[in-house]
C-alpha positions in Angstrom: -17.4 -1.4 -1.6 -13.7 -0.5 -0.7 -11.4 -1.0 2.0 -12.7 -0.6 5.4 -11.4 3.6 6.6 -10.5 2.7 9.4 -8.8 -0.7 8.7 -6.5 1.2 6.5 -5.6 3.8 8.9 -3.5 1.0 10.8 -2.1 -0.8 8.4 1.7 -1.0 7.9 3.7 -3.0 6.0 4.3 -6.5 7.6 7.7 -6.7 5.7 9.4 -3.4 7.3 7.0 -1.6 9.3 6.6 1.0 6.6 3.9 3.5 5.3 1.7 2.1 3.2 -0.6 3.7 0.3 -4.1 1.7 -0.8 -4.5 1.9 -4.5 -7.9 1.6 -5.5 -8.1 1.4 -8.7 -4.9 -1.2 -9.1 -6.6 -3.5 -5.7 -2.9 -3.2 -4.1 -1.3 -2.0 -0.9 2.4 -0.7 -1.6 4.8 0.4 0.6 6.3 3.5 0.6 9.5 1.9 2.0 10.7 -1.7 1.1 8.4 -1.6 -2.3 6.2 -4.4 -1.3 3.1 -5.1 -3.3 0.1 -6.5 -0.9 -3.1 -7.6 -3.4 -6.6 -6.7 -2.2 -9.0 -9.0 -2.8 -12.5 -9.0 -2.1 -12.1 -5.7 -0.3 -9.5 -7.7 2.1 -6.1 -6.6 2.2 -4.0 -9.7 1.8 -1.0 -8.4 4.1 1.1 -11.8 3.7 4.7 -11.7 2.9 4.6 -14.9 1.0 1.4 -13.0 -1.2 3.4 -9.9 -2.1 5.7 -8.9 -4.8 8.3 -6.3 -5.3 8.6 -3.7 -7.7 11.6 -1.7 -8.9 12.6 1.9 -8.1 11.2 3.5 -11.5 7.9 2.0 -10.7 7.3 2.4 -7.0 8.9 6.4 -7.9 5.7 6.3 -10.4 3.3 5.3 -8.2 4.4 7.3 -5.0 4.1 10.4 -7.8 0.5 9.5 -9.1 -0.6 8.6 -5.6 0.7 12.4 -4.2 -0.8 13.9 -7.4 -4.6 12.2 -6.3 -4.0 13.7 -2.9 -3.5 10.3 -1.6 -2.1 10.1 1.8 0.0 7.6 3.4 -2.6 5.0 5.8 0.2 4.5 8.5 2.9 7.1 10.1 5.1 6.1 12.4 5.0 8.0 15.8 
């Protein structure tokens, strides 16, 4: 089982309000803006602060490119 649909089409990063993109296959939530690592566990999203880490600009540019290559879409755009 993965993350509940619609569950992920509201979430936003708790750290800046940003989009976020669910990565399956790693069990993370990362967010396009601030870089913010949220782990899923259990199929939960774990959207603490204090639970996630940061990564640097090389790797969130690597992921963002893999994630647009799958045709994965951001779960949260501002209005």
């Amino acid at each position: 089982m993965a993350v509940d649909a619609e569950l992920l089409a509201i979430l936003a990063c708790p750290n800046c309000r940003g989009e976020v993109d669910y990565k399956e296959a790693e069990q993370i939530i990362e967010c396009r803006n601030c870089h913010y690592r949220y782990p899923v566990r259990d199929d939960i999203p774990v959207m603490l602060i204090d639970e996630a880490e940061s990564v640097d600009d090389a790797e969130h540019d690597r992921l963002v490119a893999r994630a647009e290559a799958e045709g994965i879409r951001p779960t949260f755009e501002p209005g």
